[in-house]
N, CA, C and O of each residue as an XYZ file, in Angstrom:
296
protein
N     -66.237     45.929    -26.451
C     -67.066     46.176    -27.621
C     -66.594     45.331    -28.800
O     -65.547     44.691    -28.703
N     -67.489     45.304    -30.147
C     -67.400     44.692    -30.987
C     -66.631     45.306    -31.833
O     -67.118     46.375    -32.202
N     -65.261     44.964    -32.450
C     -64.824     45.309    -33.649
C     -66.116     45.674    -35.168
O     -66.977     44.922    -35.624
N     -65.854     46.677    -35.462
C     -66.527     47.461    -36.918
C     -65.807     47.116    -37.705
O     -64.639     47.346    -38.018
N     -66.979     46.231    -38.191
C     -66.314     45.768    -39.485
C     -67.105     46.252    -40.981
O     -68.124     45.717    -41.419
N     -66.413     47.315    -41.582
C     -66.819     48.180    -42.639
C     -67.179     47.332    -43.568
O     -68.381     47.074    -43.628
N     -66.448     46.813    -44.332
C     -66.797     45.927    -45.460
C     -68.044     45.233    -45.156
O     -68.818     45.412    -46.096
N     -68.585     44.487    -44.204
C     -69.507     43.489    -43.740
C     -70.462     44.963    -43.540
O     -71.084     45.150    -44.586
N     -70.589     45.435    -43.091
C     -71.425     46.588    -43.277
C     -71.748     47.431    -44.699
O     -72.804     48.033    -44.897
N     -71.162     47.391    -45.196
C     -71.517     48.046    -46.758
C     -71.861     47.284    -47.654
O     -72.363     47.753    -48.675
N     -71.624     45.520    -47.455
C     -72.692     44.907    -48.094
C     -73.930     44.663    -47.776
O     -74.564     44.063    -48.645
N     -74.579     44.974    -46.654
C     -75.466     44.719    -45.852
C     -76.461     45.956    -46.081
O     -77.690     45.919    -46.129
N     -75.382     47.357    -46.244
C     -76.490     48.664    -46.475
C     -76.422     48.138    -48.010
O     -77.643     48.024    -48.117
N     -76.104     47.869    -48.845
C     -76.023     47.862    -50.252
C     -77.343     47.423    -50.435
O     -78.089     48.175    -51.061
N     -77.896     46.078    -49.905
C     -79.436     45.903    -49.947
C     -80.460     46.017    -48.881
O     -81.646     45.835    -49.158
N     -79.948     46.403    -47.291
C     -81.092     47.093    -46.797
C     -80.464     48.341    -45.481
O     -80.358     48.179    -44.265
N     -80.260     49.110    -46.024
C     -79.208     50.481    -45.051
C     -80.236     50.408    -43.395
O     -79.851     50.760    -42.279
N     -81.358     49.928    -43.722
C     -81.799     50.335    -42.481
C     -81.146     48.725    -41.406
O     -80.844     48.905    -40.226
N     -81.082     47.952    -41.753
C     -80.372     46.853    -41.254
C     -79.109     47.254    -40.254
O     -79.045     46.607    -39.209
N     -78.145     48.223    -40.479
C     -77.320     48.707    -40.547
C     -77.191     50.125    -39.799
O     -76.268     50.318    -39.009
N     -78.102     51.056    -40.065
C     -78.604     51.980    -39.631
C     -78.658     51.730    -37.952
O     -78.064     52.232    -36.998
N     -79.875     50.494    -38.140
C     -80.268     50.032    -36.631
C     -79.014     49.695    -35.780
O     -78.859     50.021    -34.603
N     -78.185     49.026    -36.510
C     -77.213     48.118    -35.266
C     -76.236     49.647    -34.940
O     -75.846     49.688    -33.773
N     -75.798     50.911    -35.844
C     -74.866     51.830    -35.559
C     -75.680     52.463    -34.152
O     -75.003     52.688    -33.150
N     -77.042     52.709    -34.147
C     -77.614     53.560    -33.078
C     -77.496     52.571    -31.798
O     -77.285     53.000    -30.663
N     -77.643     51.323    -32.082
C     -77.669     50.218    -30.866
C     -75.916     50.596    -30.021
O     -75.644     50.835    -28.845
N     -75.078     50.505    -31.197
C     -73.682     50.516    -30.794
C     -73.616     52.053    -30.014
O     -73.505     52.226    -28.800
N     -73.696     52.879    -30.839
C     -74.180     54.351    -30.475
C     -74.835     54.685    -29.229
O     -74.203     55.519    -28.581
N     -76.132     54.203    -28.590
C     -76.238     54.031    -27.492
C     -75.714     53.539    -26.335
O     -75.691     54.110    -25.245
N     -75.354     52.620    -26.571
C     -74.355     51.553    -25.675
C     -73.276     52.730    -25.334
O     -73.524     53.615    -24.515
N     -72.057     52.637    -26.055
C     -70.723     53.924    -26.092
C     -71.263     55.099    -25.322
O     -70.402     55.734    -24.713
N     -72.743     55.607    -25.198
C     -73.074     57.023    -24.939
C     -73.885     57.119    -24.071
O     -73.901     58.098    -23.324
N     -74.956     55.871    -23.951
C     -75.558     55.921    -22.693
C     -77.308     56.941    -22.867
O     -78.035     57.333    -23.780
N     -77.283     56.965    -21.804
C     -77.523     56.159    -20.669
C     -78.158     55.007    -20.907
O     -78.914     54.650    -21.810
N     -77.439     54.122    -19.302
C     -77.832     52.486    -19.456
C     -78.895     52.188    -18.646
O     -79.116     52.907    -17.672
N     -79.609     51.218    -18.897
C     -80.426     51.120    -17.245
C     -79.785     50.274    -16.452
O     -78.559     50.271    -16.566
N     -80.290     49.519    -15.639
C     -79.337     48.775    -14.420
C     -78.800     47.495    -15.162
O     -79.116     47.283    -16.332
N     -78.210     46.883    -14.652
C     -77.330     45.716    -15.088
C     -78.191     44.495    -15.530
O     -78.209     43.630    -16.406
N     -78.904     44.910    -14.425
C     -79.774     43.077    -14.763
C     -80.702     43.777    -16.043
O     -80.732     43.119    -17.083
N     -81.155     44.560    -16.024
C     -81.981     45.175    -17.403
C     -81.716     44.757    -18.505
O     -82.428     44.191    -19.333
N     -80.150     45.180    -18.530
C     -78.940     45.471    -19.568
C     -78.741     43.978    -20.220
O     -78.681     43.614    -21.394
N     -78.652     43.160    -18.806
C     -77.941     41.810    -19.395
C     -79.295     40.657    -20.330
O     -79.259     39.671    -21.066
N     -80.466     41.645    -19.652
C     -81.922     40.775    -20.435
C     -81.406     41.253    -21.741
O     -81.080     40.446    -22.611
N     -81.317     42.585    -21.917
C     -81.701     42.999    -23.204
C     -80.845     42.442    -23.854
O     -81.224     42.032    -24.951
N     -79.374     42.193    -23.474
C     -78.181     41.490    -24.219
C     -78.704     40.537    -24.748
O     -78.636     40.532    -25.977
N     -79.469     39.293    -24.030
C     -79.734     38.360    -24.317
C     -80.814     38.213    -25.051
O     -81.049     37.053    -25.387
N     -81.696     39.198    -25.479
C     -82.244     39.077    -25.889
C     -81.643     39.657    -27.599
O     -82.193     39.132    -28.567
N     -80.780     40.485    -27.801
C     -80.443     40.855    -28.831
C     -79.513     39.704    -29.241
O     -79.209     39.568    -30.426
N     -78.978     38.738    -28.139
C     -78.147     37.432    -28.597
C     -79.538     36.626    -29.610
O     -79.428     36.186    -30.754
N     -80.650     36.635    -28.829
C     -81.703     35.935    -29.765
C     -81.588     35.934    -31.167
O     -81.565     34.989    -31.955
N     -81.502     37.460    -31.395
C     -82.278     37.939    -32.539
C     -80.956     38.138    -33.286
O     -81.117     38.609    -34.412
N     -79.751     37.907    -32.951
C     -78.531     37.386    -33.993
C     -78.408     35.853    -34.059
O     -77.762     35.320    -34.961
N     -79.061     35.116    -33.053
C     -79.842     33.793    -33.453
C     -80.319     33.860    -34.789
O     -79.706     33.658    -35.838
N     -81.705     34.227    -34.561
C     -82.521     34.340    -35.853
C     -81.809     34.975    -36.900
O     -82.132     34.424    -37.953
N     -80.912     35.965    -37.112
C     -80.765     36.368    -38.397
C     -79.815     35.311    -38.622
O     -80.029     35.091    -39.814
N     -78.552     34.194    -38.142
C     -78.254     33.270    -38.407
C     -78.988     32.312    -39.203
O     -78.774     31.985    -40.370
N     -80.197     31.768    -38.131
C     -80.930     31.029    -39.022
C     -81.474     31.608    -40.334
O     -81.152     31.054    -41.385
N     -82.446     32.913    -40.354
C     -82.237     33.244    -42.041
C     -81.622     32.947    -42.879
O     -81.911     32.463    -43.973
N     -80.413     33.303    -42.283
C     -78.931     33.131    -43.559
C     -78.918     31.643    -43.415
O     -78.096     31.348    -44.282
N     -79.276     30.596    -42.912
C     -79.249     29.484    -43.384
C     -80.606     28.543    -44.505
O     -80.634     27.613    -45.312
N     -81.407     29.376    -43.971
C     -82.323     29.495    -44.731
C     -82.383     29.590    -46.004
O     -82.730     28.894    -46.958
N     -81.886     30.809    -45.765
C     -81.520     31.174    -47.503
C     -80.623     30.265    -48.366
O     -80.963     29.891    -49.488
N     -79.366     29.905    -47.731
C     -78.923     28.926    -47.867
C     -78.847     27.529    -48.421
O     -78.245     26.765    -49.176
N     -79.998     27.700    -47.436
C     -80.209     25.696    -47.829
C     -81.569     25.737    -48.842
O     -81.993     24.638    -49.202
N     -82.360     27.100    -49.379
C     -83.447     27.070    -50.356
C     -82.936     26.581    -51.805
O     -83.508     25.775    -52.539
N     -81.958     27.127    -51.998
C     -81.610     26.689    -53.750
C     -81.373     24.894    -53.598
O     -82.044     24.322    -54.457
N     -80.624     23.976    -52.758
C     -80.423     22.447    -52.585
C     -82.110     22.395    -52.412
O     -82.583     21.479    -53.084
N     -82.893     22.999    -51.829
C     -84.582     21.993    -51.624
C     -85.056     22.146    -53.174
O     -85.692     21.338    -53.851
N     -84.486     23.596    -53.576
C     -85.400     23.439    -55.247
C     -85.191     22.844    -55.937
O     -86.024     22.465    -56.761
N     -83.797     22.434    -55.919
C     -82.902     21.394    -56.809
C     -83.394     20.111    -56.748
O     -83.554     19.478    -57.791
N     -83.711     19.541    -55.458
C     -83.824     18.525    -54.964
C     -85.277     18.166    -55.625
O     -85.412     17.160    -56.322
N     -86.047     18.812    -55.429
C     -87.594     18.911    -55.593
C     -87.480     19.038    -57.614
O     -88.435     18.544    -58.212
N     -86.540     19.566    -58.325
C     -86.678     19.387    -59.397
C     -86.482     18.055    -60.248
O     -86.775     17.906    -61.435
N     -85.746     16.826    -59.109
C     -85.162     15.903    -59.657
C     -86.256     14.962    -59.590
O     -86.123     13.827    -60.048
């Protein structure tokens, strides 16, 4: 399992708790079960690998918006 990391979590509920909310019941399930079969398990992994893809890209997103406005102001 993944180390809980509190701090990184309480900035995250600070502007959206349900963000946060979601990943404790994900972890929560996992620890408690029930699982479905393996190959199920390992789609869904991969598919939740996706979607910490995408919130990566967001955060780069966000990122790289203030350099395009800048850029676009010059």
């Amino acid at each position: 399992m993944i180390n809980y990391d509190p701090q990184l979590f309480a900035q995250v509920a600070a502007v959206n708790p349900g963000l946060v909310s979601t990943l404790n019941a994900l972890v929560g399930q996992l620890k408690t079960g029930p699982l479905p079969s393996a190959g199920v398990l390992q789609a869904y992994g991969r598919y939740v690998q996706r979607l910490g893809d995408a919130v990566v890209s967001y955060a780069e997103d966000l990122s790289a918006a203030p350099r395009i406005e800048q850029a676009d102001a010059q």
